[in-house]
C-alpha positions in Angstrom: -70.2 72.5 -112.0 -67.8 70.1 -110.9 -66.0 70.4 -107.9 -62.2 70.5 -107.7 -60.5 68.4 -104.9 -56.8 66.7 -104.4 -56.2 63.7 -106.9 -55.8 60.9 -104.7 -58.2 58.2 -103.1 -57.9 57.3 -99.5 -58.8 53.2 -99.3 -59.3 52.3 -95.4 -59.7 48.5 -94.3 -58.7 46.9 -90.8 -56.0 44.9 -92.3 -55.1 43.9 -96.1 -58.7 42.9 -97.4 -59.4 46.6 -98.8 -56.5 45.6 -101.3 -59.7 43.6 -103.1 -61.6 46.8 -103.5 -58.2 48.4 -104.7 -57.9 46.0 -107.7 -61.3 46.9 -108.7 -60.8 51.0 -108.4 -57.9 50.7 -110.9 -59.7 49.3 -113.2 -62.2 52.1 -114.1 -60.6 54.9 -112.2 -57.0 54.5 -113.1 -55.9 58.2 -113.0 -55.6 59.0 -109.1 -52.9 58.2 -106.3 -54.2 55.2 -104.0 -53.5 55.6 -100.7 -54.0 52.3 -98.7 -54.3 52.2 -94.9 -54.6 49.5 -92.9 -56.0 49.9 -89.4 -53.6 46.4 -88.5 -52.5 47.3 -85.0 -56.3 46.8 -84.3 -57.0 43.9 -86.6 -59.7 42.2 -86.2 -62.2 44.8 -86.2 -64.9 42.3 -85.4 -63.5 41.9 -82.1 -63.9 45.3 -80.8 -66.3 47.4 -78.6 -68.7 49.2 -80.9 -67.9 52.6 -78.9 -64.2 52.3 -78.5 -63.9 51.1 -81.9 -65.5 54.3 -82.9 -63.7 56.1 -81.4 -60.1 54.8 -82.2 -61.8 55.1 -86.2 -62.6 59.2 -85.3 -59.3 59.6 -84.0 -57.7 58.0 -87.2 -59.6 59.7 -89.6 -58.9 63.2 -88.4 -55.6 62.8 -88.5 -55.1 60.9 -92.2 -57.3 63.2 -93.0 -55.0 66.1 -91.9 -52.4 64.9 -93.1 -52.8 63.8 -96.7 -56.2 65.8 -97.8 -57.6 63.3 -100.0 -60.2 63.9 -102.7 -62.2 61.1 -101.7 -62.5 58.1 -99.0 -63.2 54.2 -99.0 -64.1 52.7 -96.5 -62.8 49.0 -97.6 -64.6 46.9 -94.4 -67.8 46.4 -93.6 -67.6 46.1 -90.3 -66.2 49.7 -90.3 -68.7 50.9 -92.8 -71.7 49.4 -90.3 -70.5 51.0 -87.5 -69.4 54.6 -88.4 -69.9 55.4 -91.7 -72.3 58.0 -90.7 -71.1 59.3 -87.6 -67.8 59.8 -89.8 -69.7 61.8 -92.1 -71.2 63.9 -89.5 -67.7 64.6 -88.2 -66.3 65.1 -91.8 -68.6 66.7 -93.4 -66.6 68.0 -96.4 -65.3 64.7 -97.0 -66.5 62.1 -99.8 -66.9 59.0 -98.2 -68.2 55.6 -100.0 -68.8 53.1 -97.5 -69.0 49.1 -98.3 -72.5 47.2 -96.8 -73.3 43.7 -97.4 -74.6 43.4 -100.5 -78.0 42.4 -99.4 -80.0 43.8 -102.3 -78.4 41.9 -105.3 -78.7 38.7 -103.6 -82.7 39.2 -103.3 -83.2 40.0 -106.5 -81.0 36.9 -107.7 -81.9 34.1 -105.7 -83.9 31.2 -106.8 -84.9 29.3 -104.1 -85.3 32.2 -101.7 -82.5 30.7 -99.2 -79.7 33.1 -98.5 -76.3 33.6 -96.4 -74.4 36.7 -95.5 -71.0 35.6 -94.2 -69.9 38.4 -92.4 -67.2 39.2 -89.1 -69.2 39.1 -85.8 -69.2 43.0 -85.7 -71.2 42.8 -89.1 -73.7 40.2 -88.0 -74.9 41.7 -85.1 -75.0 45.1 -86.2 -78.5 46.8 -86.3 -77.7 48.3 -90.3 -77.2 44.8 -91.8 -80.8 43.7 -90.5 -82.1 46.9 -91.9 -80.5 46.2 -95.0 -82.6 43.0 -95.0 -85.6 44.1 -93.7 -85.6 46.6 -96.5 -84.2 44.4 -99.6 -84.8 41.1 -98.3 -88.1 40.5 -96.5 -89.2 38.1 -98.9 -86.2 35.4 -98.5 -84.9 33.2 -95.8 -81.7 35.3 -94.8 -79.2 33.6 -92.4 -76.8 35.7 -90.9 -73.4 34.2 -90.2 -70.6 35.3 -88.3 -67.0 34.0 -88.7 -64.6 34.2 -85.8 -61.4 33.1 -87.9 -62.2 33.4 -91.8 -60.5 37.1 -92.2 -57.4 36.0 -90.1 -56.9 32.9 -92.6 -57.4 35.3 -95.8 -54.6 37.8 -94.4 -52.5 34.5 -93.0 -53.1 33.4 -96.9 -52.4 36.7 -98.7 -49.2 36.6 -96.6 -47.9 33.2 -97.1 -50.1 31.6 -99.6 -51.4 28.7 -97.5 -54.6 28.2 -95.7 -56.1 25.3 -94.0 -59.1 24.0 -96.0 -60.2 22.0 -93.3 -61.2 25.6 -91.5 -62.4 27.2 -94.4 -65.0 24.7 -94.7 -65.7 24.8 -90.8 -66.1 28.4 -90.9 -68.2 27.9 -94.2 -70.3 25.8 -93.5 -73.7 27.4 -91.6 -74.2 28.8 -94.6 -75.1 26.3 -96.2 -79.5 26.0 -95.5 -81.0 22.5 -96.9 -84.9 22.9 -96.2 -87.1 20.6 -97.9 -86.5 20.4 -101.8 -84.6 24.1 -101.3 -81.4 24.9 -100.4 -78.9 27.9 -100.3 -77.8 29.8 -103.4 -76.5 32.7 -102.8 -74.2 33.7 -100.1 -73.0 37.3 -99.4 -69.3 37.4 -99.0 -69.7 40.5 -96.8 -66.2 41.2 -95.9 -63.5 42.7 -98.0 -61.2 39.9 -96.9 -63.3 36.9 -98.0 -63.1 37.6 -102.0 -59.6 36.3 -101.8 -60.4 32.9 -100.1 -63.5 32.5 -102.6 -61.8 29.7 -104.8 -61.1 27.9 -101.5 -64.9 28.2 -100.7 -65.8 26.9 -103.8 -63.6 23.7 -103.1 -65.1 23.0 -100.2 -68.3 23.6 -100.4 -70.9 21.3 -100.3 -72.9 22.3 -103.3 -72.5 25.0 -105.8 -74.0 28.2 -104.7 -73.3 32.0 -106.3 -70.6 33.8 -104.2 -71.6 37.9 -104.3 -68.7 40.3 -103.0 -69.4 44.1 -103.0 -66.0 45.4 -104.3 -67.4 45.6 -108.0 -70.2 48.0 -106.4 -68.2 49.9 -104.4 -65.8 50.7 -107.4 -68.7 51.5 -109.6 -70.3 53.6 -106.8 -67.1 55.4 -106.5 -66.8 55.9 -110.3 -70.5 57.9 -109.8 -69.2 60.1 -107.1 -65.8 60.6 -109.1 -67.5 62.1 -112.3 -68.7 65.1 -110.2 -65.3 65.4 -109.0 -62.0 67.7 -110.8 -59.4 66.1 -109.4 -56.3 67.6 -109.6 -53.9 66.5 -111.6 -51.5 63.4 -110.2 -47.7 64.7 -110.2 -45.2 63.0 -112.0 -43.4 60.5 -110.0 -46.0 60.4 -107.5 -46.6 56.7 -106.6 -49.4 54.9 -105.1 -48.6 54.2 -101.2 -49.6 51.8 -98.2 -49.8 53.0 -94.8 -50.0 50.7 -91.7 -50.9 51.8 -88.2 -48.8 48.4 -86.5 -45.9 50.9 -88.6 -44.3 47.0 -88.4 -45.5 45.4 -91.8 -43.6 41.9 -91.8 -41.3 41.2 -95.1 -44.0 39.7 -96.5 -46.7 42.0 -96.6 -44.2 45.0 -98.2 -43.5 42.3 -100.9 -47.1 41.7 -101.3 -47.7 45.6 -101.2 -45.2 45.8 -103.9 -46.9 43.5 -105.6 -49.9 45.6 -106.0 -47.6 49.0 -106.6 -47.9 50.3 -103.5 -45.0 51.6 -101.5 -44.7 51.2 -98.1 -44.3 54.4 -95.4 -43.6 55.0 -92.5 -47.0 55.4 -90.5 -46.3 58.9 -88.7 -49.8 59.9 -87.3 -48.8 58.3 -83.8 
């Protein structure tokens, strides 16, 4: 029997990169309230202490959680998702998380000449569950693990403005690229929410052509699994979609570019 739990989905990221996965929900579950929150007064995640980070993200939780009951959670960042998906399931345990991990798997199984990059935040790269991840899916390829300083600051800088120095995403790009003999790179892992919306930019710059893999098409679909053992109760009329930030000082910009995606900005009140 299905079990019945508020109508509205909880999408978490560090900053405005989650709004990728947030396309991709609407698409195949358009029926719930989104309710985006952006973790900005902290952005970037990568930079943090593991444990204070941890802690700031237990905090956080227990209060949105308090406060708006949501039927499910996503955790739009990887480096979150890395680091505390499952102590945040230990501490919530009658919450329905979906977490977002580098999509390590899908890249095994597709590459050709056995080369592979995860482009990731530091915090992701050095993290002890993306070399499981490989050790478990990935044993069998060449996997470089690279971590940009800069690449999600120039995807929110771009989402906010529309301009982004090509010159650094090819910098920040470029490690990834692995020529070894008569084999190169062909896959690379875009394993940060943020990256998806700088991939056309990649492409430019690029050296050669490779195949770009982002994980918000499997986090939607995984959330889609967990959803059709949920009754969610029905939205209310009038009831729009919002966007939460913890800075509670979104520039201009951003609300226009929250707007853009139907999402109303709030007042962040969980100070």
């Amino acid at each position: 029997m299905s079990e019945t739990r508020s109508g509205s989905v909880l999408i978490f990221d560090s900053g405005i990169g989650g709004l990728s996965v947030l396309k991709e929900l609407r698409i195949i579950l358009p029926s719930v309230r989104y309710i985006y929150v952006a973790d900005d007064a902290a952005f970037p995640y990568g930079a943090w202490d593991e444990e204070a980070l941890l802690g700031r993200m237990t905090k956080l939780f227990g209060r949105l959680i308090e406060k708006h009951r949501p039927g499910m959670i996503v955790i739009g960042c990887n480096t979150a998702s890395t680091l505390a998906i499952d102590h945040l399931r230990q501490q919530f345990p009658s919450e329905i998380f979906v977490g977002t991990v580098p999509a390590v798997k899908p890249a095994a199984e597709r590459t050709r000449s056995g080369l592979v990059s995860i482009l990731a935040t530091p915090g992701t790269v050095k993290r002890q569950y993306t070399r499981n991840l490989i050790r478990q899916y990935a044993s069998k390829c060449h996997v470089r693990l690279v971590g940009s300083d800069k690449l999600a600051e120039l995807a929110e800088n771009y989402m906010r403005t529309g301009y982004v120095d090509e010159g650094a995403v090819a910098t920040e790009i470029a490690p990834c690229f692995v020529d070894k003999g008569d084999k190169r790179t062909d896959i690379i892992v875009l394993a940060c929410t943020h990256y998806p919306f700088l991939v056309n930019r990649m492409r430019k710059t690029a050296p050669w052509p490779v195949d770009w893999i982002d994980t918000c098409e499997a986090i939607a679909r995984r959330t889609l699994t967990l959803a059709q053992d949920i009754d969610f109760e029905q939205r209310k009329p009038g009831l729009g979609d919002l966007a939460l930030f913890t800075s509670d000082r979104p520039a201009p910009e951003i609300i226009r570019l929250m707007g853009g995606f139907g999402l109303a900005v709030e007042p962040y009140s969980l100070k």
